[in-house]
BABAVEX-438911 format. One line per 4 residues: number of its first residue (from 1); for each residue x, y, z of N, C-alpha, C. Coordinates in nm, 2 decimals. Example, Ala and Ser with C-alpha at 12.3 -4.5 7.8 and 13.67 -1.06 7.14 Angstrom:
BEGIN
1) 1.32 -0.57 0.78 1.23 -0.45 0.78 1.32 -0.33 0.78 | 1.28 -0.22 0.71 1.37 -0.11 0.71 1.29 0.00 0.79
% end
This chain:
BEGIN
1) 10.76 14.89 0.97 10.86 14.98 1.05 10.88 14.91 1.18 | 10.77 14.85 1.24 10.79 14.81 1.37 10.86 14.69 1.38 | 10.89 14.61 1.30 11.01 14.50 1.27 11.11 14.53 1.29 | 11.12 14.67 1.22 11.26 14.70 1.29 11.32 14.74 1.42
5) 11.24 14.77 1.48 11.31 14.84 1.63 11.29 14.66 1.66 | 11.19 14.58 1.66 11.20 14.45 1.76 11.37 14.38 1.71 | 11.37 14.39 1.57 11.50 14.25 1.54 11.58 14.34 1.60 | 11.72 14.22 1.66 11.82 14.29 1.66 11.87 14.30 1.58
9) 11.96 14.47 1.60 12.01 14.46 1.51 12.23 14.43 1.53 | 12.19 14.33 1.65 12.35 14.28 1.66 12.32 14.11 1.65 | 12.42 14.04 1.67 12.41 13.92 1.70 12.54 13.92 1.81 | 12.51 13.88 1.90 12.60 13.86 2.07 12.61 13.69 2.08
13) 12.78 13.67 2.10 12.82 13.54 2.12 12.89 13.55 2.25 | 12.87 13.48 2.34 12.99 13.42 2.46 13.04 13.31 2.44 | 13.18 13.31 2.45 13.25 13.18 2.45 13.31 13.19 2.55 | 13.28 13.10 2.65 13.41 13.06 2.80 13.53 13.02 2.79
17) 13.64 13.07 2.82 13.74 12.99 2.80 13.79 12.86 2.88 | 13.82 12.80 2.77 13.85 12.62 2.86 13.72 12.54 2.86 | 13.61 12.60 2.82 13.49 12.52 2.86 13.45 12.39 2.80 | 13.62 12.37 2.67 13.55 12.24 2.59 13.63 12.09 2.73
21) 13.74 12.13 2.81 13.79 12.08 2.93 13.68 12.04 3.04 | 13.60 12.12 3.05 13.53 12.16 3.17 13.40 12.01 3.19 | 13.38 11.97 3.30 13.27 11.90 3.33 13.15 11.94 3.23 | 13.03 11.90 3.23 12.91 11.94 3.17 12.80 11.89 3.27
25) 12.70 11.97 3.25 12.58 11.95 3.32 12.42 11.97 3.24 | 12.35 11.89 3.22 12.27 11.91 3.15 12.19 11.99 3.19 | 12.14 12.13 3.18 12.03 12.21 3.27 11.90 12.19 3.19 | 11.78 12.13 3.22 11.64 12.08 3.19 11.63 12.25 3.15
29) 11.52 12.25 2.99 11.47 12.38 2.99 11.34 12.32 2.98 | 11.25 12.41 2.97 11.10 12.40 2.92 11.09 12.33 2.78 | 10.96 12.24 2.77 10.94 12.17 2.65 11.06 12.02 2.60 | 11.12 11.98 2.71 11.19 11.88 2.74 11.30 11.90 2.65
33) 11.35 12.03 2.64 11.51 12.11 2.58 11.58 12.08 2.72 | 11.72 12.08 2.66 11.85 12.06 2.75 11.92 12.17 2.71 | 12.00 12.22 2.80 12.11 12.26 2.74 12.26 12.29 2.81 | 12.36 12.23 2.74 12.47 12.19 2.84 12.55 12.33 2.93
37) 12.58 12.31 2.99 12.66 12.44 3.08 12.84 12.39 3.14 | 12.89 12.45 3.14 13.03 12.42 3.19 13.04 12.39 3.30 | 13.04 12.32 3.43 13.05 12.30 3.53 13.18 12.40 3.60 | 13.14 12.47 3.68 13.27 12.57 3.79 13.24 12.58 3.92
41) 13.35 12.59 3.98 13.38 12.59 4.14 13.40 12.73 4.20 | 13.40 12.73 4.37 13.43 12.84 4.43 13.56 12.87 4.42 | 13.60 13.00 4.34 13.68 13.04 4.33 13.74 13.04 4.21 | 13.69 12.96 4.13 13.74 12.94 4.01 13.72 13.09 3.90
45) 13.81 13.13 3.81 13.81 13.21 3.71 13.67 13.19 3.68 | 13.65 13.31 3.62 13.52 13.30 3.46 13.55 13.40 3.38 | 13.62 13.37 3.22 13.73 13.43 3.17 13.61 13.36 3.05 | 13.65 13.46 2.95 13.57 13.44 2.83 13.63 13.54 2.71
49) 13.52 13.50 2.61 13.53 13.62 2.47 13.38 13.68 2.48 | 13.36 13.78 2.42 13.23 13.83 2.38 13.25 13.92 2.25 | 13.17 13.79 2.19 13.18 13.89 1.97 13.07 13.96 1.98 | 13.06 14.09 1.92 12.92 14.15 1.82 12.96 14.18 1.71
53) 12.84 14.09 1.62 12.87 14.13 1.47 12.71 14.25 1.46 | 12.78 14.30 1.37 12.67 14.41 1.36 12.66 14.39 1.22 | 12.46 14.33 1.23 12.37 14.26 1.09 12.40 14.40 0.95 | 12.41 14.34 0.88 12.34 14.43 0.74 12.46 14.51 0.74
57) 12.63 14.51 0.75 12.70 14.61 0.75 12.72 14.76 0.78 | 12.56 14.77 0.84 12.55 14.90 0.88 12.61 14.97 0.98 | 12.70 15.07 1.03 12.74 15.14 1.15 12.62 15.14 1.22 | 12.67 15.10 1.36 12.58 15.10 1.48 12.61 15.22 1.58
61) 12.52 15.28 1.64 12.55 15.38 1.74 12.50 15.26 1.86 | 12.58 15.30 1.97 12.55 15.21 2.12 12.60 15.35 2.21 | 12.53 15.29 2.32 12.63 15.40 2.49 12.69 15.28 2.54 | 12.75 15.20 2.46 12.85 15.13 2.58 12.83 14.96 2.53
65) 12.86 14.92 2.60 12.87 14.74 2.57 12.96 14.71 2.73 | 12.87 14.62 2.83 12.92 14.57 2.94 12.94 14.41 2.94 | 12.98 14.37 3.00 12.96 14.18 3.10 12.96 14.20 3.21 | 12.86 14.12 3.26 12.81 14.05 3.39 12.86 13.94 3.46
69) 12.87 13.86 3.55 12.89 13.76 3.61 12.75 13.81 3.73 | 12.66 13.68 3.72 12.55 13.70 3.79 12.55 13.61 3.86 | 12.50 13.57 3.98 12.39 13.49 4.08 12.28 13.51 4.12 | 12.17 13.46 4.07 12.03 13.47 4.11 11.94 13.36 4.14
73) 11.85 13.40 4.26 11.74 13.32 4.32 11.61 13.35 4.23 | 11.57 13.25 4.14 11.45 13.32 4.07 11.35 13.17 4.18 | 11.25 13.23 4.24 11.09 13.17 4.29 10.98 13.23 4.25 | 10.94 13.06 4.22 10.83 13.06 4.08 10.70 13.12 4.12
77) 10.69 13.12 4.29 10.54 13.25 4.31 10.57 13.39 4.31 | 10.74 13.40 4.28 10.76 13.53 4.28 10.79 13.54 4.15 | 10.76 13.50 4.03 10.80 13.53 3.94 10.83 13.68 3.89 | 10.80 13.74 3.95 10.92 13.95 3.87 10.98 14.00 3.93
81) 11.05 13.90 4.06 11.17 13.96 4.14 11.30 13.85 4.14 | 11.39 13.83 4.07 11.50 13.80 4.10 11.63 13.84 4.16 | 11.63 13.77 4.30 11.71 13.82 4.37 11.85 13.79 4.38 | 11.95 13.88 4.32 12.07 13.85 4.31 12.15 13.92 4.40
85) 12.23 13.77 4.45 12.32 13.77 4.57 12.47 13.79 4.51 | 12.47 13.84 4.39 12.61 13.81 4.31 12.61 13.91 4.21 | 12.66 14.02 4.15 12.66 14.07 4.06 12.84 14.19 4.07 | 12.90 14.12 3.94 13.02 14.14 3.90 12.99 14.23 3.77
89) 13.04 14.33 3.76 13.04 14.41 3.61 13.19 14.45 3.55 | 13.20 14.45 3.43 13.29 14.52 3.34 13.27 14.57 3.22 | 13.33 14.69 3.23 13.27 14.74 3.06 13.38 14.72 2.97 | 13.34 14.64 2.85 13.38 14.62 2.74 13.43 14.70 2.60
93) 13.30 14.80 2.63 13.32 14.90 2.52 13.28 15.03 2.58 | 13.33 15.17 2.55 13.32 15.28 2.59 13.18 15.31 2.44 | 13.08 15.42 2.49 13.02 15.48 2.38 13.08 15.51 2.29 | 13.01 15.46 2.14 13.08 15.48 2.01 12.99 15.45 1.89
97) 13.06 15.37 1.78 12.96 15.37 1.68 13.05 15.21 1.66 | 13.02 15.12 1.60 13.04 15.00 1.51 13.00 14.97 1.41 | 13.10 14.92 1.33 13.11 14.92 1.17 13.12 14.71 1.16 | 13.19 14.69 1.26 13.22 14.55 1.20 13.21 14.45 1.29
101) 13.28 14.36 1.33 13.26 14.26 1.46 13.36 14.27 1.53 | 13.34 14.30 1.67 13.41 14.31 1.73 13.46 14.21 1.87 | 13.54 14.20 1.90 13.56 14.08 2.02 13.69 14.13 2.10 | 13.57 14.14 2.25 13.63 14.15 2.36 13.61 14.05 2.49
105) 13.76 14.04 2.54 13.82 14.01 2.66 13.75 14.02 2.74 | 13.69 13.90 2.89 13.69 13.94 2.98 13.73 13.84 3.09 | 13.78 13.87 3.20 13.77 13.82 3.30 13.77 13.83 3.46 | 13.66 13.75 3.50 13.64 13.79 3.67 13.72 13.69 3.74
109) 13.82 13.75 3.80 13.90 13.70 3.87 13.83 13.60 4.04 | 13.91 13.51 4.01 13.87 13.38 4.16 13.73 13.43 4.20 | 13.62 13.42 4.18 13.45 13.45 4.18 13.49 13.38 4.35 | 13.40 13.41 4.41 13.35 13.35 4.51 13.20 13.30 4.46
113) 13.14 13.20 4.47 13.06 13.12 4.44 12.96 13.02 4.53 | 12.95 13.15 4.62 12.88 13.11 4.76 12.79 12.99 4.76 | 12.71 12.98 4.71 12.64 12.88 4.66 12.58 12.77 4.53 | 12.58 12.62 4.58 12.56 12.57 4.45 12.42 12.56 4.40
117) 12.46 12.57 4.24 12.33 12.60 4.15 12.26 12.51 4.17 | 12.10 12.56 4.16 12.01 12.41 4.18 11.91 12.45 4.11 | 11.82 12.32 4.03 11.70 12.38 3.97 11.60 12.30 4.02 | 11.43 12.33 4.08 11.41 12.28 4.16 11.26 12.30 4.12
121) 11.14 12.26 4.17 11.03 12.27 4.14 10.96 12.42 4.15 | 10.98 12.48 4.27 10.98 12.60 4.31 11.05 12.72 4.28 | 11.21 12.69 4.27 11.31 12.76 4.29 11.43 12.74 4.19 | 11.48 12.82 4.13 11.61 12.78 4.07 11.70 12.90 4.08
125) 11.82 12.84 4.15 11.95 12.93 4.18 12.06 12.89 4.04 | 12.08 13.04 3.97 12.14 13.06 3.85 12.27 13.13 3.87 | 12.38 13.09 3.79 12.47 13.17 3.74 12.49 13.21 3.63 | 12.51 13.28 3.57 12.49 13.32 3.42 12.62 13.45 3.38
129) 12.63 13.47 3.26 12.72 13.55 3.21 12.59 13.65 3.17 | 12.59 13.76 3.13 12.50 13.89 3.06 12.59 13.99 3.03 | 12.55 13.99 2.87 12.58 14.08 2.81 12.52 14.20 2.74 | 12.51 14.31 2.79 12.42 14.44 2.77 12.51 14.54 2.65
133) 12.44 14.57 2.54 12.50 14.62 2.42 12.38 14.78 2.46 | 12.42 14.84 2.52 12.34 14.96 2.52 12.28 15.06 2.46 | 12.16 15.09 2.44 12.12 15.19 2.33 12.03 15.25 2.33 | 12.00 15.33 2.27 11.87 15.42 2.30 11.74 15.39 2.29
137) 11.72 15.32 2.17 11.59 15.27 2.13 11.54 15.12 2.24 | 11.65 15.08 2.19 11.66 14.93 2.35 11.77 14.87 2.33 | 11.77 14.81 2.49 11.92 14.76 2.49 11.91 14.58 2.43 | 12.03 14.58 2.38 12.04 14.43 2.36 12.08 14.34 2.48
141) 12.03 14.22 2.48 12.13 14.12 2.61 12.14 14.02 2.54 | 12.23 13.98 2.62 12.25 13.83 2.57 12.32 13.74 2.71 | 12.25 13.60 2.71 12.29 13.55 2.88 12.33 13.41 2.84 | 12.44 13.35 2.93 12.51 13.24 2.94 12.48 13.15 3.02
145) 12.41 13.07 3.05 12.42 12.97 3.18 12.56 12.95 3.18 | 12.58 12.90 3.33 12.70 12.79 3.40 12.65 12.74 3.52 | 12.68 12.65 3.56 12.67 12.55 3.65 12.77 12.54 3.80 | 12.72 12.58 3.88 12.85 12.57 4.00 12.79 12.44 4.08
149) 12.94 12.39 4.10 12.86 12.32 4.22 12.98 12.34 4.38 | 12.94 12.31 4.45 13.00 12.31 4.59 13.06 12.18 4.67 | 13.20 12.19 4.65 13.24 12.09 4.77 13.22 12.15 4.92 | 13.17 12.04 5.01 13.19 12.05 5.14 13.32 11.98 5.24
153) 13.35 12.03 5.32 13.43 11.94 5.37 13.32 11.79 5.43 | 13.36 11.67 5.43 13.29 11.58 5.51 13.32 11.58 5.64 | 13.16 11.58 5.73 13.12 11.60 5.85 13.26 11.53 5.93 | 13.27 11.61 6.03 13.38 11.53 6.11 13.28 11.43 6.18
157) 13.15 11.42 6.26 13.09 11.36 6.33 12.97 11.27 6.24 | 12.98 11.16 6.22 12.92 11.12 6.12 12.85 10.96 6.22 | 12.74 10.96 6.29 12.67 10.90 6.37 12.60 10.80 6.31 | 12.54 10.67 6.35 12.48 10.58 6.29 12.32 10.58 6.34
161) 12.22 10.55 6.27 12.07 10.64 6.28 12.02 10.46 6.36 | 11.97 10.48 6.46 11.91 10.42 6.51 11.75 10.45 6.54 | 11.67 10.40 6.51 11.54 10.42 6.52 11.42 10.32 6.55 | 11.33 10.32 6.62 11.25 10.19 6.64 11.08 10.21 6.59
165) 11.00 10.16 6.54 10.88 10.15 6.51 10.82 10.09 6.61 | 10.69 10.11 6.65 10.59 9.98 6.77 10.51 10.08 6.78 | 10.43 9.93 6.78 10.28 9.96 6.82 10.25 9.85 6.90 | 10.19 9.92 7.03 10.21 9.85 7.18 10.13 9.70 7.16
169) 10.21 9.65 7.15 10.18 9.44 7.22 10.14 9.38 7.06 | 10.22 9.47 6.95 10.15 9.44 6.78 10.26 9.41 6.76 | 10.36 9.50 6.74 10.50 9.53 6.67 10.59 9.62 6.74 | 10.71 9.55 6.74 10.79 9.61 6.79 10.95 9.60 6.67
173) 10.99 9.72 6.60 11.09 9.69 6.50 11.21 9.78 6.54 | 11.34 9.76 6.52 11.45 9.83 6.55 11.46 9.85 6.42 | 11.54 9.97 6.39 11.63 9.98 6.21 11.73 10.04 6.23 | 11.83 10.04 6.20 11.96 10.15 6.20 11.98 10.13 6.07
177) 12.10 10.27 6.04 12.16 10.30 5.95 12.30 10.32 5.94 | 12.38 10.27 5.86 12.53 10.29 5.90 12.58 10.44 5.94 | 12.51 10.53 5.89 12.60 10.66 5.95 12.40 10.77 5.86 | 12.45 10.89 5.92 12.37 11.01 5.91 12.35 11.09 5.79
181) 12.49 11.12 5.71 12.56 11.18 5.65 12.61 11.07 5.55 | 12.58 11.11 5.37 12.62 11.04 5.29 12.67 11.17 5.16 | 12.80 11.06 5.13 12.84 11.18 4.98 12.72 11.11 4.87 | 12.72 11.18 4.75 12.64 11.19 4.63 12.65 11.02 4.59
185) 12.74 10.97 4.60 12.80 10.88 4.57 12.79 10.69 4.65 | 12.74 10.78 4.76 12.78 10.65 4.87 12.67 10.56 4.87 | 12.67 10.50 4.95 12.60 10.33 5.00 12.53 10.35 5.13 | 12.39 10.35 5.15 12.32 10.31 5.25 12.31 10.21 5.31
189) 12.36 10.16 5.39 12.39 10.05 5.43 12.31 10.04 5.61 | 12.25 9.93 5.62 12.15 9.96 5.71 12.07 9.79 5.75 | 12.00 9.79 5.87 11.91 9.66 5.90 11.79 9.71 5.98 | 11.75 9.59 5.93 11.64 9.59 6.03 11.56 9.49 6.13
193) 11.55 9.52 6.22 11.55 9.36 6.32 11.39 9.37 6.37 | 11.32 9.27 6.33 11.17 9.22 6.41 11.19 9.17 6.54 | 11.16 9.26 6.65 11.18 9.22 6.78 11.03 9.16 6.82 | 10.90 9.16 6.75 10.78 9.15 6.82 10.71 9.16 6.68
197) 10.59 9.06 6.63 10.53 9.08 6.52 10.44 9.01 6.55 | 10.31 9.07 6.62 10.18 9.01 6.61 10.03 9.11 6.48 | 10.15 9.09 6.44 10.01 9.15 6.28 10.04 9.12 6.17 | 10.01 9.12 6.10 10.03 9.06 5.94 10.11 9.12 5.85
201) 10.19 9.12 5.80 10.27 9.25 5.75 10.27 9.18 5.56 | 10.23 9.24 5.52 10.22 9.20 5.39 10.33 9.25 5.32 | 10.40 9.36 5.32 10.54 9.42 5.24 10.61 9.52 5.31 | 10.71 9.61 5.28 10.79 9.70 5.32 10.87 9.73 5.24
205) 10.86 9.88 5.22 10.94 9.94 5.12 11.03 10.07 5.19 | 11.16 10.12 5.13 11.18 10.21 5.14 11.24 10.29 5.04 | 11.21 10.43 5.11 11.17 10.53 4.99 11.28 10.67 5.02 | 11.33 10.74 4.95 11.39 10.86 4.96 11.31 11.03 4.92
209) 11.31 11.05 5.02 11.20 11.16 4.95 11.27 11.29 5.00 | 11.26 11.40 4.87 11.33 11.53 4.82 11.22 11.67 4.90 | 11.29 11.74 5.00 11.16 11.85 5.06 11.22 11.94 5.03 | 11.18 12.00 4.91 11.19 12.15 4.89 11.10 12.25 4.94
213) 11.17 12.40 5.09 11.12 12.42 5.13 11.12 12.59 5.05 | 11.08 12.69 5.00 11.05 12.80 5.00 11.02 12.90 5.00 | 11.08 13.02 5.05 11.00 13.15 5.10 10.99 13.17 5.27 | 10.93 13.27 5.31 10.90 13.22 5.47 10.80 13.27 5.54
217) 10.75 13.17 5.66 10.58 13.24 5.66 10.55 13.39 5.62 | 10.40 13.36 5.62 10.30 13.33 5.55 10.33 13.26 5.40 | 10.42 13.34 5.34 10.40 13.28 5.19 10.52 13.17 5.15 | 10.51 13.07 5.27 10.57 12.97 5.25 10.52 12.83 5.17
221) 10.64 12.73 5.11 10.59 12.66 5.01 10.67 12.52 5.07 | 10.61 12.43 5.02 10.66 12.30 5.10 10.66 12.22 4.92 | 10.71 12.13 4.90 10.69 12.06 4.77 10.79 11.91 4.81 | 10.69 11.81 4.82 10.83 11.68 4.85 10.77 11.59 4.70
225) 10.87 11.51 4.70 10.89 11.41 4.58 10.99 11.29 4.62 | 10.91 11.19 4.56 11.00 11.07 4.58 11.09 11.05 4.47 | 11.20 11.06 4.53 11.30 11.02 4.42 11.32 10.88 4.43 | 11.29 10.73 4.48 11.31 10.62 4.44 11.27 10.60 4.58
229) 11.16 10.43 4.51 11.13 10.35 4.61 11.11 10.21 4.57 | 11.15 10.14 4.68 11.16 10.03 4.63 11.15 9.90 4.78 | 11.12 9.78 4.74 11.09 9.69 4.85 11.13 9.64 4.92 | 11.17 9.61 5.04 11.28 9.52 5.09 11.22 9.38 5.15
233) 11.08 9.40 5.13 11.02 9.25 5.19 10.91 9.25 5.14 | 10.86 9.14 5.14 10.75 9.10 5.04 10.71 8.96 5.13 | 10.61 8.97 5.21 10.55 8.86 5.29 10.56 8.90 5.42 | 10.54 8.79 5.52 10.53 8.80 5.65 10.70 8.76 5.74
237) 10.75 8.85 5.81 10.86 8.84 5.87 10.80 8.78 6.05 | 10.95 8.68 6.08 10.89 8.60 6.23 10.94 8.70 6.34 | 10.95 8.71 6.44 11.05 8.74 6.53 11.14 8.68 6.53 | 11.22 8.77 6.59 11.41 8.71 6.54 11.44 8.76 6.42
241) 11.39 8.78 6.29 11.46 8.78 6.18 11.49 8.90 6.18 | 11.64 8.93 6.11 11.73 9.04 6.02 11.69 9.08 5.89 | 11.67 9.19 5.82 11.63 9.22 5.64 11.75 9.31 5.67 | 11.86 9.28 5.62 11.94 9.39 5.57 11.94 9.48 5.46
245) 11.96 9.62 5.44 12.00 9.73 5.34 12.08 9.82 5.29 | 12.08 9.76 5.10 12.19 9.82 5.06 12.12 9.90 4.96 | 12.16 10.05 4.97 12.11 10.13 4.85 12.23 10.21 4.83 | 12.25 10.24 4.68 12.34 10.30 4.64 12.29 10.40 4.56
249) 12.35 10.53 4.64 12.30 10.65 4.56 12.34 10.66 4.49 | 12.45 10.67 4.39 12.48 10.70 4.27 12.44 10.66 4.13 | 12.29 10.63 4.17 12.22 10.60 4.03 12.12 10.73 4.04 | 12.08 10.83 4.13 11.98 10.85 4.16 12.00 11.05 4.16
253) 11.91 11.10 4.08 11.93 11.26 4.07 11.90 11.32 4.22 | 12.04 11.32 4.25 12.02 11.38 4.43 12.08 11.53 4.40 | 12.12 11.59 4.47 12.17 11.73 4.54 12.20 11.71 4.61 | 12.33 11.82 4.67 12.35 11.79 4.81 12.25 11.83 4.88
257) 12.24 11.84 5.01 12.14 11.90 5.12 12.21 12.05 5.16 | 12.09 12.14 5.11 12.08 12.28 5.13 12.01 12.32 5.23 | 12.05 12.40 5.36 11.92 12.50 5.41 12.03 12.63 5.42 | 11.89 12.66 5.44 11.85 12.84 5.45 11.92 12.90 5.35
261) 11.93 12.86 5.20 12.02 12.92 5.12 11.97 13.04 5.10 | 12.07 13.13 5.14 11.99 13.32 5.15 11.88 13.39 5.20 | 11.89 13.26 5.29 11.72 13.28 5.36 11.58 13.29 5.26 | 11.62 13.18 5.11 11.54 13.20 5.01 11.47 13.04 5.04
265) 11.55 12.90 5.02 11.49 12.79 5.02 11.60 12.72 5.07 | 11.55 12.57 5.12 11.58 12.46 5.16 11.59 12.34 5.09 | 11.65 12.23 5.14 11.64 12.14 5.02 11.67 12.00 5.14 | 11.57 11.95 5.18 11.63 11.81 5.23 11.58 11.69 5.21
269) 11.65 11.56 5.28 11.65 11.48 5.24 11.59 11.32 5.35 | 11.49 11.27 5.36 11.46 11.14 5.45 11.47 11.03 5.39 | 11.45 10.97 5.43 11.48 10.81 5.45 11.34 10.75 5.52 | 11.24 10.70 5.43 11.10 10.68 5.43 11.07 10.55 5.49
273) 11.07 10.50 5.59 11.01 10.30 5.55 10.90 10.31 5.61 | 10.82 10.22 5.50 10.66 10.22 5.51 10.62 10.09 5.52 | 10.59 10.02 5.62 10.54 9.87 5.63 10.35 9.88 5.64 | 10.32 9.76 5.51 10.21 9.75 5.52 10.14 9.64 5.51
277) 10.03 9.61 5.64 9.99 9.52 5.67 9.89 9.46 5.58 | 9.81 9.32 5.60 9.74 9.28 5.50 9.61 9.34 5.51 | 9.58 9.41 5.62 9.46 9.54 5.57 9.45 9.65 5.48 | 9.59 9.64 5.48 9.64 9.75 5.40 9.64 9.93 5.44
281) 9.68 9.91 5.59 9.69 9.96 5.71 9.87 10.04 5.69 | 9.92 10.15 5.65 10.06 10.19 5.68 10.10 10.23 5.82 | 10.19 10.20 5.83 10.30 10.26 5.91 10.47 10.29 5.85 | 10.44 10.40 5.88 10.57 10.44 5.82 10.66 10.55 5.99
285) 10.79 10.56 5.94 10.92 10.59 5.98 11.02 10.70 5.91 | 10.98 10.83 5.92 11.03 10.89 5.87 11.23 10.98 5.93 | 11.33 10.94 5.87 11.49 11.01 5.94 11.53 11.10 5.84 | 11.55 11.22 5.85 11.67 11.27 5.77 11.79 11.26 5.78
289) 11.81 11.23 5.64 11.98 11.22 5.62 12.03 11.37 5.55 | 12.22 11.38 5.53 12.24 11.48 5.48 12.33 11.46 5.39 | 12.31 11.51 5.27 12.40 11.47 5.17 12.46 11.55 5.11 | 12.60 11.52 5.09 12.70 11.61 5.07 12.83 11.60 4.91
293) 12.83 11.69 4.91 12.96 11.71 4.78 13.11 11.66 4.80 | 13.13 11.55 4.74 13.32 11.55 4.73 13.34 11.52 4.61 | 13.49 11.58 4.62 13.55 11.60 4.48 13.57 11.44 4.39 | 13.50 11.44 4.29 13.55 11.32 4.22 13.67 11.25 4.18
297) 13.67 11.17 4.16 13.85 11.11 4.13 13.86 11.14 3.96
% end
């Protein structure tokens, strides 16, 4: 007997409309599952179908049948509160009974889509469709991922990062950066000049590293990760010499740079260079950059 109340007794489909057009985004699940999502913008439609077939040809009693359009903050030390900044409803079906399969219409007109989706160590911001088939004994749902992402406009003031390392009468290093601010896509472009090198320097690397910030004191969470590093010298540099740099983001799983998204989490981004001597002694240099969304060609 108890089989029965758990199975459903519907089967719930969403189809998006246009979604075979639409960009795709792979959303990572648990146990190294993927699963694709339609990529959508601020303001864009979310227009769809929603079928129930009802199992075993039996008439169904329900109180109703709705859709959702959701946005939610789910944090992973909060795991039983999901905070949703976004919630659109429509009822599909008035209370009744169901005999056969049925398919209904919906659509939420130009969404505002305040923020883009992100899935993150701590934190993942969702949009989803939900569909609630209502009933007495329990309700059915059934949920859609989608994927938003966010164009920004590019920064009107876009500055070049000048920075120096030294250690008094050892080393003295200048580095700049071509500009502050990079799209998803762009080129780090950068040097570095040895004005003063009385120590051994055995290599130099630099690194990009990802700070996801979440929650807010006390029960705040910090989590960084390197997303790529790599060497730009290998041996001992003289005074006077130039090591130029070129890195190009677009190989590399970035985001744009987020803060204070709903006053839930942060998301930024530095620019690491770590020179190490033949003691094996670091010095490092840490800049934030800010990385941003534009529309693709």
């Amino acid at each position: 007997m108890a089989a029965y109340f758990f199975a459903s007794p519907v089967d719930v489909d969403i189809k998006l409309e246009g979604e075979e057009e639409r960009k795709k985004f792979d959303l990572k699940l648990e146990k190294e599952k993927a699963v694709s999502c339609p990529i959508y913008y601020d303001g864009d439609n979310v227009a769809g179908q929603v079928t129930v077939r009802v199992r075993d040809g039996k008439k169904l009693a329900h109180e109703g049948v709705k859709v959702e359009f959701v946005g939610s903050i789910e944090l992973f030390y909060d795991r039983g509160h999901h905070h949703e900044f976004l919630s659109l409803s429509q009822e599909l079906a008035a209370p009744g009974e169901m005999r056969s399969a049925q398919t209904f219409d919906f659509l939420f007109k130009n969404v505002e889509k305040q923020y883009e989706s992100y899935q993150g160590i701590n934190v993942k911001l969702r949009y989803f469709i939900r569909v609630t088939l209502s009933r007495r004994i329990a309700d059915v749902t059934k949920e859609r991922e989608l994927w938003v992402h966010s164009y920004r406009m590019p920064p009107d003031s876009n500055n070049s990062i000048k920075m120096e390392v030294g250690i008094e009468d050892c080393l003295h290093i200048e580095f700049e950066y071509n500009k502050s601010k990079y799209h998803l896509k762009d080129v780090i472009v950068g040097k570095i000049y040895f004005l003063l090198v009385r120590i051994k320097i055995k290599h130099m690397e630099l690194s990009i590293i990802r700070r996801e910030t979440t929650g807010a004191p006390p029960n705040q969470y910090n989590e960084s990760e390197t997303i790529t590093k790599f060497e730009i010298m290998d041996g001992a540099p003289i005074r006077g010499e130039t090591i130029p740099i070129r890195l190009f983001l677009g190989g590399f799983d970035l985001t744009p740079t987020f803060r204070e998204v709903n006053k839930k989490f942060s998301v930024r981004y530095y620019l690491n260079l770590v020179l190490i001597d033949e003691e094996n002694r670091r010095y490092f240099k840490q800049q934030e950059i800010t990385i941003f969304r534009i529309p693709e060609n």
